[in-house]
N, C-alpha and C positions, 0 to 999 in steps of 0.2 A: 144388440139390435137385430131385428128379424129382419126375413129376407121383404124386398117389394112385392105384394101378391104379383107384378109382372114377369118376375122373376124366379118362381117358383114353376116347379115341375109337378102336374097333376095330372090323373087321370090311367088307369091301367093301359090303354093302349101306348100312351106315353111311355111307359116303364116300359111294357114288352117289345115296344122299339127300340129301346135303348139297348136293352140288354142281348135283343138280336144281331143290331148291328154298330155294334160299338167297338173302339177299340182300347185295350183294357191297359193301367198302369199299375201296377203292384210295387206294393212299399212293404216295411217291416207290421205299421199300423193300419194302413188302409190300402182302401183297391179304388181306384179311378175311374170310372168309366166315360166314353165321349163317346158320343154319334151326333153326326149333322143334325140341325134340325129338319122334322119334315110338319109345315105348317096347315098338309092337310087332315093329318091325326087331331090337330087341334080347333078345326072350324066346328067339329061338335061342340064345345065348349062357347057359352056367348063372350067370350072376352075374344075378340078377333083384331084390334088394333095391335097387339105383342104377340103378333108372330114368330117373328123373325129374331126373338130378343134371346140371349142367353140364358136359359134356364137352369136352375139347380133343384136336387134333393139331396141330403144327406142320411143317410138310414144306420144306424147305430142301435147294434143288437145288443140285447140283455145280457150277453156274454160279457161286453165291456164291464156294463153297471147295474147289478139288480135296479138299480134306485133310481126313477124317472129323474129326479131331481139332479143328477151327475149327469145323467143322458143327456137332458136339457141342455145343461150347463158347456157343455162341447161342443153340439150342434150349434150354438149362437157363437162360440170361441169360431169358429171353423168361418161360419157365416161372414160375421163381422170380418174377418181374415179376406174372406174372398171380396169384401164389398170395398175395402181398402188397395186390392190388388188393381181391379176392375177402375176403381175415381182414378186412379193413376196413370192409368192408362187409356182407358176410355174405349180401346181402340179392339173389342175382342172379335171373335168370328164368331157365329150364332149357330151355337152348337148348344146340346142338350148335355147335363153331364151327372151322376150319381157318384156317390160317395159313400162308401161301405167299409166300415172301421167292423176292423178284425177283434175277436176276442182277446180279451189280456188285462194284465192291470197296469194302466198308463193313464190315469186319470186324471194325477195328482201332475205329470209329467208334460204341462202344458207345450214347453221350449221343440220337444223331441215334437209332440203331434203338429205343432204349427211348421216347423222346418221340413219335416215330410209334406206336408203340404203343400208349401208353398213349390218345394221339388216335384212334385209329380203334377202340380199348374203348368210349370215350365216346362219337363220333358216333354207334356205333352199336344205344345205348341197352342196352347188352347189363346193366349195372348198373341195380337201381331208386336210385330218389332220392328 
């Protein structure tokens, strides 16, 4: 399942905000990134009702998987993951966050990539409780 177009993260001044000020979570597979939302970056954009809403990217390099078709195939594993985290909860803080899977071959290794995930959601408070 894809993510809500409200839910998604677009726009380069988007990313280079993230990446300025964010703070970063490092796994074996992936790296984490969070920064607050800042909802003036996004009043260019005509979607202006989901400001304030949690947004995501996942960006997943060719290192992982030559073949768009595996790339894919994570991104949605990963998505869906976080969209079951999220109904559970309901309760997140509206922060921006990227998701950048390291080179390697762990493709095949769904159990490992979803357990570091769901770990580096949690270290990094990004859920209230």
């Amino acid at each position: 399942m894809a993510l809500p177009k409200a839910m998604r993260l677009k726009g380069h001044r988007t990313f280079a905000h993230v990446h300025k000020n964010s703070v970063k979570y490092y796994g074996k597979l992936m790296t984490l990134k969070i920064a607050r939302s800042n909802p003036q970056i996004l009043i260019s954009h005509k979607n202006t009702e989901n400001l304030n809403n949690l947004k995501i990217a996942i960006a997943i390099s060719k290192k992982v998987s030559k073949k768009a078709i595996e790339r894919n195939k994570i991104r949605r594993i990963l998505q869906d993951c976080l969209l079951k985290i999220i109904s559970k909860n309901n309760n997140h803080k509206p922060y921006w966050l990227i998701v950048n899977l390291k080179g390697g071959d762990f493709c095949n290794d769904e159990i490992k990539l979803l357990e570091e995930f769901r770990y580096l959601i949690f270290k990094s408070g990004l859920l209230n409780d």
